[in-house]
ChimeraX commands (.cxc) that place a marker at each C-alpha (Angstrom):
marker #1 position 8.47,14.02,23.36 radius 0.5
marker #1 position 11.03,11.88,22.58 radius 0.5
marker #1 position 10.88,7.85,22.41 radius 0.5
marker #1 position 11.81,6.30,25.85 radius 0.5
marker #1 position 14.04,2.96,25.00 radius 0.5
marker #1 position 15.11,0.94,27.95 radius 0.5
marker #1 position 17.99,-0.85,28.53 radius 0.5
marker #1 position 17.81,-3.85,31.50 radius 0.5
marker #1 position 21.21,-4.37,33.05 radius 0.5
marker #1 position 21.23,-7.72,34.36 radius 0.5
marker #1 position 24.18,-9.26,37.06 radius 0.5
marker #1 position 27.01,-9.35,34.53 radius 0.5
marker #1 position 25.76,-7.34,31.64 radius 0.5
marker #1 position 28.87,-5.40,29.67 radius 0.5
marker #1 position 27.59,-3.46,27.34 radius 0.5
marker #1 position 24.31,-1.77,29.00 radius 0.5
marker #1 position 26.21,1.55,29.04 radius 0.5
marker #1 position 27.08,1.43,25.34 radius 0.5
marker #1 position 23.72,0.71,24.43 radius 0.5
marker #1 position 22.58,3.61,26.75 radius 0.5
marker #1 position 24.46,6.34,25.27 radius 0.5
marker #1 position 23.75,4.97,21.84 radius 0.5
marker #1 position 19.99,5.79,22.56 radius 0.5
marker #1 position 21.01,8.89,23.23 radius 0.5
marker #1 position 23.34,9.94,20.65 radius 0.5
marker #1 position 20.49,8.59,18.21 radius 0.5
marker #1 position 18.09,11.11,19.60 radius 0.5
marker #1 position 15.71,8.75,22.09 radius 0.5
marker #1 position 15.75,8.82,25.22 radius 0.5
marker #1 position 17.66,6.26,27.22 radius 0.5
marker #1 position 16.43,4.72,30.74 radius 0.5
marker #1 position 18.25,2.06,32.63 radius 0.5
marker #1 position 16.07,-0.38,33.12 radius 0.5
marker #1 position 16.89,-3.05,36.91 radius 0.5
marker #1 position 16.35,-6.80,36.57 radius 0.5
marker #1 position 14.63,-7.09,39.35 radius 0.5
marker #1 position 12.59,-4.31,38.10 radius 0.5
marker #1 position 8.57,-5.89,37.45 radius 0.5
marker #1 position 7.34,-3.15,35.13 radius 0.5
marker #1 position 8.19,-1.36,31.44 radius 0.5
marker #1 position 5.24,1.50,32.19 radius 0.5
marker #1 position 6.28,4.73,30.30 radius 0.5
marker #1 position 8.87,2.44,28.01 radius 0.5
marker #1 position 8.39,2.88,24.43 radius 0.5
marker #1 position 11.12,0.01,23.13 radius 0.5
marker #1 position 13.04,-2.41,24.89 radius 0.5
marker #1 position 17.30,-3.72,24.27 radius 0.5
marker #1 position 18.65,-6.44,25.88 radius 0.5
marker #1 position 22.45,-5.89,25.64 radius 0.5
marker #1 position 25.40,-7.87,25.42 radius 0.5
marker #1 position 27.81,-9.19,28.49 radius 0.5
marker #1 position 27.36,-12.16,30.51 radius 0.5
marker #1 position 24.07,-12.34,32.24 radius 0.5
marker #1 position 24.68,-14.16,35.96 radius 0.5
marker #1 position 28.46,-15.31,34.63 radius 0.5
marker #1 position 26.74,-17.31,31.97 radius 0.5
marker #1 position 26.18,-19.88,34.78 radius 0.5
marker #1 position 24.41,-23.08,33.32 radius 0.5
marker #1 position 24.57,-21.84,30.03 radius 0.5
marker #1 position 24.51,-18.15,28.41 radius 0.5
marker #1 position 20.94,-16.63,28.84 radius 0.5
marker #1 position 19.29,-19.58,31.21 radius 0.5
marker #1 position 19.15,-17.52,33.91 radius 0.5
marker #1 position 18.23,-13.87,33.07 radius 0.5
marker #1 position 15.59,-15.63,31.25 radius 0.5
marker #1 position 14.02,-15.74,34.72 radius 0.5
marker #1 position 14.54,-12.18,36.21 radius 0.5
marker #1 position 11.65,-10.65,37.34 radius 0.5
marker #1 position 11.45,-8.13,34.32 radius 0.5
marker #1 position 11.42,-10.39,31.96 radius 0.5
marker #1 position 8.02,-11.08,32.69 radius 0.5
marker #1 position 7.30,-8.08,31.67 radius 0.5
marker #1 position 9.52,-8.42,28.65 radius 0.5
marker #1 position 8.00,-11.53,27.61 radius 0.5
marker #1 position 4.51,-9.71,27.89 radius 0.5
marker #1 position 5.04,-6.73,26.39 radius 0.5
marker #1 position 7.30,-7.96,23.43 radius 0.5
marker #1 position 3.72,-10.45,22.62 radius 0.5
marker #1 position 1.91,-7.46,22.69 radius 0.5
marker #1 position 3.98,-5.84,20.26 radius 0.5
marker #1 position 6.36,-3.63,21.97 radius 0.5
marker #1 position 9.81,-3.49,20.10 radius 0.5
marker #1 position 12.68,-5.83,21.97 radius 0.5
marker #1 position 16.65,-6.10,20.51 radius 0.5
marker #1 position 18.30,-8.53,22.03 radius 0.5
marker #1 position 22.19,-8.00,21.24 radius 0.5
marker #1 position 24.57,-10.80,21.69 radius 0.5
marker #1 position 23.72,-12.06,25.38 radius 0.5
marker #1 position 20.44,-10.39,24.60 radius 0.5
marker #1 position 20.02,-12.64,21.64 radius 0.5
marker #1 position 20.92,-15.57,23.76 radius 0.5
marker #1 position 17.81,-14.19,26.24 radius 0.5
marker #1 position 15.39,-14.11,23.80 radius 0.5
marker #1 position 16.13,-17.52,22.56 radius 0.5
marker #1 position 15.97,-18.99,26.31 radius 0.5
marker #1 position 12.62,-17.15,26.75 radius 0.5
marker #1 position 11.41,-18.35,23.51 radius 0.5
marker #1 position 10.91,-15.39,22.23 radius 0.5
marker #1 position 12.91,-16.48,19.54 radius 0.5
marker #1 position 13.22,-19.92,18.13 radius 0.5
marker #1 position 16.75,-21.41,18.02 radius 0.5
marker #1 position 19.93,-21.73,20.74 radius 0.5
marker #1 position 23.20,-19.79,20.96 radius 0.5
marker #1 position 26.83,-22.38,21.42 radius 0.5
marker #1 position 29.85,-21.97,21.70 radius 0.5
marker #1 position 31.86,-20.94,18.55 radius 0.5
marker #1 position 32.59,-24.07,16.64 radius 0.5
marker #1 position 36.31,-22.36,16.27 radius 0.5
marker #1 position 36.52,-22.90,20.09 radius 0.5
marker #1 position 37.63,-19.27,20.84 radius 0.5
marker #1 position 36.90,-15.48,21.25 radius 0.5
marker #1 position 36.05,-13.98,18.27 radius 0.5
marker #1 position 36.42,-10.01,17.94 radius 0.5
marker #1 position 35.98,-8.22,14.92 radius 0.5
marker #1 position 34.41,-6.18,12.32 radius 0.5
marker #1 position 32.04,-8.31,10.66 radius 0.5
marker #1 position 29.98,-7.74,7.21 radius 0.5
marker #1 position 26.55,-8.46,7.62 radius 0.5
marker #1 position 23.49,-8.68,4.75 radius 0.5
marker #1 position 20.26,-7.03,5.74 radius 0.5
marker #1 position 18.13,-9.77,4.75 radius 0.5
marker #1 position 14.98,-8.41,6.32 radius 0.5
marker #1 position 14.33,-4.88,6.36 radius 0.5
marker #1 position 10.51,-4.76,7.31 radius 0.5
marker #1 position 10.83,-5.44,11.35 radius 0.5
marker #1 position 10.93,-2.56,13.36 radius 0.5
marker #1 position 14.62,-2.30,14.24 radius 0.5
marker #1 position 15.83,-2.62,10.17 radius 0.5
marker #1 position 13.20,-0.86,8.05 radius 0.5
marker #1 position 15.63,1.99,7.74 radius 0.5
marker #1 position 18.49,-0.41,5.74 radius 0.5
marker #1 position 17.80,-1.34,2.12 radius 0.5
marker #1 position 17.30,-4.87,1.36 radius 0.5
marker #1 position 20.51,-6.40,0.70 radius 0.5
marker #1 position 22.04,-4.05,1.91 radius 0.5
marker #1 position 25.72,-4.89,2.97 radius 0.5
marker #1 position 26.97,-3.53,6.55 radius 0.5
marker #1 position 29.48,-3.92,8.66 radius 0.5
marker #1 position 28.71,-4.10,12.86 radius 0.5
marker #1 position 31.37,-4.71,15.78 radius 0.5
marker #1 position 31.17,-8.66,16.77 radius 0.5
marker #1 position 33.13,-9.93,20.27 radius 0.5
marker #1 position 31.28,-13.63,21.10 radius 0.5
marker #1 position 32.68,-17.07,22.28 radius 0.5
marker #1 position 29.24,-18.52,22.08 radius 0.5
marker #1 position 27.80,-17.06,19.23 radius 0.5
marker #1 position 26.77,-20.16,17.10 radius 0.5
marker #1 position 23.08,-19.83,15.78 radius 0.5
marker #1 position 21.77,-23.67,16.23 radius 0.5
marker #1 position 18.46,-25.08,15.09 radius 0.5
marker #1 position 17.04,-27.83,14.02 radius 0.5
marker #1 position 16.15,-28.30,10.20 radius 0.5
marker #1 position 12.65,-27.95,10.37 radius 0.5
marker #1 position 13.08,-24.64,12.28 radius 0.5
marker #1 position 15.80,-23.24,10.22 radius 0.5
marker #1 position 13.36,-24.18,6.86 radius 0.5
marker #1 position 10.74,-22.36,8.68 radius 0.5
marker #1 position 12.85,-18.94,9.58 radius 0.5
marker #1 position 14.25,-18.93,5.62 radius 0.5
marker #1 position 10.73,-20.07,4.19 radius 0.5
marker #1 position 9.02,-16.52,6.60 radius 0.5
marker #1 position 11.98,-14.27,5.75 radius 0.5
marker #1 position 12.21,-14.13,8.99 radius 0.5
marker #1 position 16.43,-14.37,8.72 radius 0.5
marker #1 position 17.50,-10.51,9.10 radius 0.5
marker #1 position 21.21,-10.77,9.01 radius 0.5
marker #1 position 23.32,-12.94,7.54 radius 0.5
marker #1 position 27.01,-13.11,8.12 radius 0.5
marker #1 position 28.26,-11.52,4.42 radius 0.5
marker #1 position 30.16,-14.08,1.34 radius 0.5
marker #1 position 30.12,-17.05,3.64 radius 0.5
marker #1 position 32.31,-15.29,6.40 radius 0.5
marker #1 position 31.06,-17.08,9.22 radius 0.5
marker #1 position 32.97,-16.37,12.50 radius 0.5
marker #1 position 31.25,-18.77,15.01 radius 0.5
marker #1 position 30.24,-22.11,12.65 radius 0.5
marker #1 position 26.32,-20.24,12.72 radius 0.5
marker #1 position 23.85,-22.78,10.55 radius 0.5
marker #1 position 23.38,-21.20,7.15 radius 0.5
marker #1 position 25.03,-18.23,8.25 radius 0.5
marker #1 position 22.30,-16.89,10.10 radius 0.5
marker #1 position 23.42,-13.58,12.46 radius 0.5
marker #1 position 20.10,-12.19,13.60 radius 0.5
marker #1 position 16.32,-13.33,13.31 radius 0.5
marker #1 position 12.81,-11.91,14.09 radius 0.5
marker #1 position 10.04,-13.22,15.79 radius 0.5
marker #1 position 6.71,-13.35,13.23 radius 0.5
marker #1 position 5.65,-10.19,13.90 radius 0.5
marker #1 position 8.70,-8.13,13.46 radius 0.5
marker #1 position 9.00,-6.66,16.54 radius 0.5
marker #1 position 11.09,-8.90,18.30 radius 0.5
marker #1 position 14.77,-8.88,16.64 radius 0.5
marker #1 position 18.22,-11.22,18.01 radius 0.5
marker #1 position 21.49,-10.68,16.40 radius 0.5
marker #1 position 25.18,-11.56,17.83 radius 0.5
marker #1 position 26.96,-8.40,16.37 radius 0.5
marker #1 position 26.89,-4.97,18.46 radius 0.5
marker #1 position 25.21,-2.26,16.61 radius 0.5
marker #1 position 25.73,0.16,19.75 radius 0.5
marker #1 position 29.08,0.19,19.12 radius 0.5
marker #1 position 28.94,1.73,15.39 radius 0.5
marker #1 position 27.02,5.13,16.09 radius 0.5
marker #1 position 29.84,7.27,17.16 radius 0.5
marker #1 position 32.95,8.95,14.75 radius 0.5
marker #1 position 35.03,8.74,17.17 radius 0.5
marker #1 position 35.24,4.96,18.54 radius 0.5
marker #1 position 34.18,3.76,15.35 radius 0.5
marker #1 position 35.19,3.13,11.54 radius 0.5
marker #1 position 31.64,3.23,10.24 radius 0.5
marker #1 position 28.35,4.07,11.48 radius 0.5
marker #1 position 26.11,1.24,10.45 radius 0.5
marker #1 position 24.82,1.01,14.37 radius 0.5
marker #1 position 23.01,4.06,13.74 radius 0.5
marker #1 position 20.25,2.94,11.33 radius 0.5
marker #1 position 18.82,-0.03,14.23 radius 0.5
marker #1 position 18.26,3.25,15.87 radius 0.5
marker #1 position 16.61,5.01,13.44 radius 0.5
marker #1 position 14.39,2.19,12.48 radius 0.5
marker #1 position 12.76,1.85,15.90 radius 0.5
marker #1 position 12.41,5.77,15.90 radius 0.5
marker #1 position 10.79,5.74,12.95 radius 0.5
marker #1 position 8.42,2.77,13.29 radius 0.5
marker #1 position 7.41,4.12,17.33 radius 0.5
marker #1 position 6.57,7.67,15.47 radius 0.5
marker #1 position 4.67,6.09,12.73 radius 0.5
marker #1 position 2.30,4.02,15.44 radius 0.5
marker link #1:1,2 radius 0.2
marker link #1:2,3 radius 0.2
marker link #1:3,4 radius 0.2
marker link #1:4,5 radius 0.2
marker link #1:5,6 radius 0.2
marker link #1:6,7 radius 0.2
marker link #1:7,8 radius 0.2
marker link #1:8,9 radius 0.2
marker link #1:9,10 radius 0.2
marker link #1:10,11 radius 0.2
marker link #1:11,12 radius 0.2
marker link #1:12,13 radius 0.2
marker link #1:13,14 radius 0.2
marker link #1:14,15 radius 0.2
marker link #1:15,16 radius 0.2
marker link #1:16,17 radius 0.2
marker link #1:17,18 radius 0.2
marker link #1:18,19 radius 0.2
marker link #1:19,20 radius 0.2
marker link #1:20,21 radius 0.2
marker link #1:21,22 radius 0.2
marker link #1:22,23 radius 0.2
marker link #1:23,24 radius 0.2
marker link #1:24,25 radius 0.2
marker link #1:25,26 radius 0.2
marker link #1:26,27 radius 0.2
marker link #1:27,28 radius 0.2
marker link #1:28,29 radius 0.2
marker link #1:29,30 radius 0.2
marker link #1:30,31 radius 0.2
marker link #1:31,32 radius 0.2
marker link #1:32,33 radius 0.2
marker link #1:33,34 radius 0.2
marker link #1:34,35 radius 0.2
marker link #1:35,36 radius 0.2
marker link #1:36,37 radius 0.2
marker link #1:37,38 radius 0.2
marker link #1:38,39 radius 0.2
marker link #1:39,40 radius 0.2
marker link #1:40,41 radius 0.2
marker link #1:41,42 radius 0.2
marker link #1:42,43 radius 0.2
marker link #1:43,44 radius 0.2
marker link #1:44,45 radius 0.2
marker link #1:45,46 radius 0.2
marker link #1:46,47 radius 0.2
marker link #1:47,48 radius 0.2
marker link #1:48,49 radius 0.2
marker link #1:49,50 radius 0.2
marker link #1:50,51 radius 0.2
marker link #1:51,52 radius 0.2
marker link #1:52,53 radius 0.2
marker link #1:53,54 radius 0.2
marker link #1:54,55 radius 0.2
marker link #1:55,56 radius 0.2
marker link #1:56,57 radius 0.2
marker link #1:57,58 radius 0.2
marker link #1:58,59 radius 0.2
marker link #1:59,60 radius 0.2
marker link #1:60,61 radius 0.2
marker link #1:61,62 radius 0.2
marker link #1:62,63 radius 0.2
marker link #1:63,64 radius 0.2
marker link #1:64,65 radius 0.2
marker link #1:65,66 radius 0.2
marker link #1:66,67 radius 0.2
marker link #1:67,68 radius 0.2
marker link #1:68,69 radius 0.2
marker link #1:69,70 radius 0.2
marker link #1:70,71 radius 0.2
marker link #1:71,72 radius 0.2
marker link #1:72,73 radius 0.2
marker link #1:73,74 radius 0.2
marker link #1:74,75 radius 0.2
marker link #1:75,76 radius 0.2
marker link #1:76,77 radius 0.2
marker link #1:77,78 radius 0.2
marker link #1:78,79 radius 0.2
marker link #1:79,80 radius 0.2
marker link #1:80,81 radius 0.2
marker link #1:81,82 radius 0.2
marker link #1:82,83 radius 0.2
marker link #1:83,84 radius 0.2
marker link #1:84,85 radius 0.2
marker link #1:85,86 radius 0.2
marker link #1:86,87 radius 0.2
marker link #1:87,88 radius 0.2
marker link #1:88,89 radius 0.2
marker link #1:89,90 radius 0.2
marker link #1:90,91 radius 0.2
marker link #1:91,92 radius 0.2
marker link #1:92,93 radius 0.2
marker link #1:93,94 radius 0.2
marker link #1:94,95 radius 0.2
marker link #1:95,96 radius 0.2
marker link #1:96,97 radius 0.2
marker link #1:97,98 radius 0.2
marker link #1:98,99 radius 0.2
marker link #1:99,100 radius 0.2
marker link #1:100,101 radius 0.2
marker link #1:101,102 radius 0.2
marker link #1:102,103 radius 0.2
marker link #1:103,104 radius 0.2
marker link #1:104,105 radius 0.2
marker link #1:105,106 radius 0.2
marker link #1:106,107 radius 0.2
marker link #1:107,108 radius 0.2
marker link #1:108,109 radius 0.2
marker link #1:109,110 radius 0.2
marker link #1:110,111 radius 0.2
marker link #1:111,112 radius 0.2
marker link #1:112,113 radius 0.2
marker link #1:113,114 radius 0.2
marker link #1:114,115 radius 0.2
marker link #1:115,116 radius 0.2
marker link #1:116,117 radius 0.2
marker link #1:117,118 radius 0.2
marker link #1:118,119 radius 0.2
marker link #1:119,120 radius 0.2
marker link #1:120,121 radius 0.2
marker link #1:121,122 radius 0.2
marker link #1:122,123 radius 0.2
marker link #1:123,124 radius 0.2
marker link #1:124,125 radius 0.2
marker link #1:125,126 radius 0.2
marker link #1:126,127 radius 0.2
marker link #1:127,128 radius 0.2
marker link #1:128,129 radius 0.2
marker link #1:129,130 radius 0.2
marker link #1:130,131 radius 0.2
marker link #1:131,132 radius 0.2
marker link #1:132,133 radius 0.2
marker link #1:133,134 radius 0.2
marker link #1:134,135 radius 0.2
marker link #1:135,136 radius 0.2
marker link #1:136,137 radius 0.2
marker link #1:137,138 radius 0.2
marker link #1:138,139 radius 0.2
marker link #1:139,140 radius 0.2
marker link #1:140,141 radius 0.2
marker link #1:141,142 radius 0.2
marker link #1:142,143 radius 0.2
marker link #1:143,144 radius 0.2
marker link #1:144,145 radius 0.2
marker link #1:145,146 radius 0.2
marker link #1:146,147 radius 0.2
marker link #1:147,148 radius 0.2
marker link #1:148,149 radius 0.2
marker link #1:149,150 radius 0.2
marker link #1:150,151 radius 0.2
marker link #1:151,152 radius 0.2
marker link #1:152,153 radius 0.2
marker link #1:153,154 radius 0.2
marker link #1:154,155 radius 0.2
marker link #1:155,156 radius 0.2
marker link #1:156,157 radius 0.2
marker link #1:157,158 radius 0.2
marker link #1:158,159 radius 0.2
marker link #1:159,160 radius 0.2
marker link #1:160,161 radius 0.2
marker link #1:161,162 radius 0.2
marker link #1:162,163 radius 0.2
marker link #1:163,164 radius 0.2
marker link #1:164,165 radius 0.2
marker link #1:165,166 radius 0.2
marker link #1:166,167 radius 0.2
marker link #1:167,168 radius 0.2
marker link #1:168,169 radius 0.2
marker link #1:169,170 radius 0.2
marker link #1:170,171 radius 0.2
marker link #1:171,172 radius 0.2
marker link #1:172,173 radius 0.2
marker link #1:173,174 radius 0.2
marker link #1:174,175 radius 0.2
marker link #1:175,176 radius 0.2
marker link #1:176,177 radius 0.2
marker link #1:177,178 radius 0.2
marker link #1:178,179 radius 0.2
marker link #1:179,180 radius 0.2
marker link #1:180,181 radius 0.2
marker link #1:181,182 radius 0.2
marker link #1:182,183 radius 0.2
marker link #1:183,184 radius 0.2
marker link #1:184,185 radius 0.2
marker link #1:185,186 radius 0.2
marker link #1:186,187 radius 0.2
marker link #1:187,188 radius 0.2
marker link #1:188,189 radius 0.2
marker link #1:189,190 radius 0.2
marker link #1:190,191 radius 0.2
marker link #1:191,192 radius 0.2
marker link #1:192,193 radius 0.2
marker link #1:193,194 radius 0.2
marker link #1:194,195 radius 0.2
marker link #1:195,196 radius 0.2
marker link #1:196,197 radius 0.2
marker link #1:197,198 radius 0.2
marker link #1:198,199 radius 0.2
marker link #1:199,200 radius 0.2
marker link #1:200,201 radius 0.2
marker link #1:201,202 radius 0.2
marker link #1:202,203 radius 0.2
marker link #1:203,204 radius 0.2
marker link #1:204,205 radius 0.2
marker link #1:205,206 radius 0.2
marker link #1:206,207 radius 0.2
marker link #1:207,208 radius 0.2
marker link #1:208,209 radius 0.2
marker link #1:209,210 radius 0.2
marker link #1:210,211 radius 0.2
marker link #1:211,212 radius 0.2
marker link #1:212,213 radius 0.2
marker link #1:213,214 radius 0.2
marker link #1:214,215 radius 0.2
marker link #1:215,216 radius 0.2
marker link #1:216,217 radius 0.2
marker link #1:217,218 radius 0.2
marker link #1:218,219 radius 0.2
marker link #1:219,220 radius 0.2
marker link #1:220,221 radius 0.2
marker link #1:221,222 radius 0.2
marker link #1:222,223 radius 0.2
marker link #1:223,224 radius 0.2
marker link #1:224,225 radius 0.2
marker link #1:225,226 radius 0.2
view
């Protein structure tokens, strides 16, 4: 039976449908997942995808963080059930505190959207085991508020953990992120933020490289070896 990964589509999420069919062209099995929705029963990992939860209202995140299922996200992601939180996703996890840290707006005051080299820094959490360490990829980034803020205690703590998993590649920071940081993990690994979109590097034909596909095949591979 395949793995069942859901994808919650809040008010205002973009990218819910990219992240669907890149479920399925990765060989899980992809099931929209409601905001108001209260339960995950029968889901085997969770994404939280990019867009602009409730028009970003307040600031980017603050309110999804309250929907209904993420109670249930919040729960289940303690207990150990794999979350990605892409871009706005990111930006929910860090309003939950699910993940330490804030997402602001890009200290080059605009858009950014490009290609972007990352470095696997961590490759032990459930949605990067599949990438080498080191390992040098490129993902799809489109953020205005994409700037990975901390304070320095916090940030000491992430780099002391290894608990950094991407970092933006040679010092080619879009957004102004502190030390470079694009993605981190919770302590336990299961719980991974990044501001690049890995759903949109899975498929030939929309993209130059396929780098999306191993987040995929990570969380495949750690559900089936559970």
């Amino acid at each position: 039976m395949s793995a069942r990964i859901g994808v919650i589509t809040f008010p205002g999420s973009l990218d819910d449908h990219d992240a669907l069919r890149a479920v399925r062209q990765c060989g899980a099995e992809p099931v929209p997942v409601w905001h108001a929705s209260d339960t995950l029963d029968g889901i085997d990992a969770v994404i939280l995808p990019g867009g602009f939860s409730y028009g970003d209202y307040l600031r980017c995140g603050a309110i999804a963080r309250f929907a209904p299922i993420m109670t249930e996200v919040i729960a289940k992601a303690d207990a150990g059930l794999p979350v990605l939180g892409i871009c706005n996703g990111f930006q929910v996890l860090c309003e939950a505190h699910l993940l330490p840290g804030a997402l602001i707006r890009n200290d080059v005051q605009v858009f950014v959207c490009r290609d972007q080299k990352l470095i696997v820094e961590n490759n032990r959490t459930a949605w990067t085991n599949r990438f080498a360490a080191d390992q040098e990829i490129s993902i799809v980034l489109k953020n205005g508020e994409g700037r990975f803020v901390a304070d320095s205690r916090t940030l000491d703590q992430l780099e002391g953990e290894g608990r950094v998993v991407f970092r933006y590649a040679d010092s080619d920071n879009p957004n102004g992120s502190y030390r470079n940081i694009a993605g981190i993990t919770n302590e336990r690994g299961n719980v991974v933020g990044l501001m690049p979109h890995p759903e949109h590097n899975v498929d030939p034909l929309t993209s130059p490289g396929l780098d999306g596909v191993g987040f995929f095949a990570s969380v495949l591979e750690q559900l089936q070896a559970a």
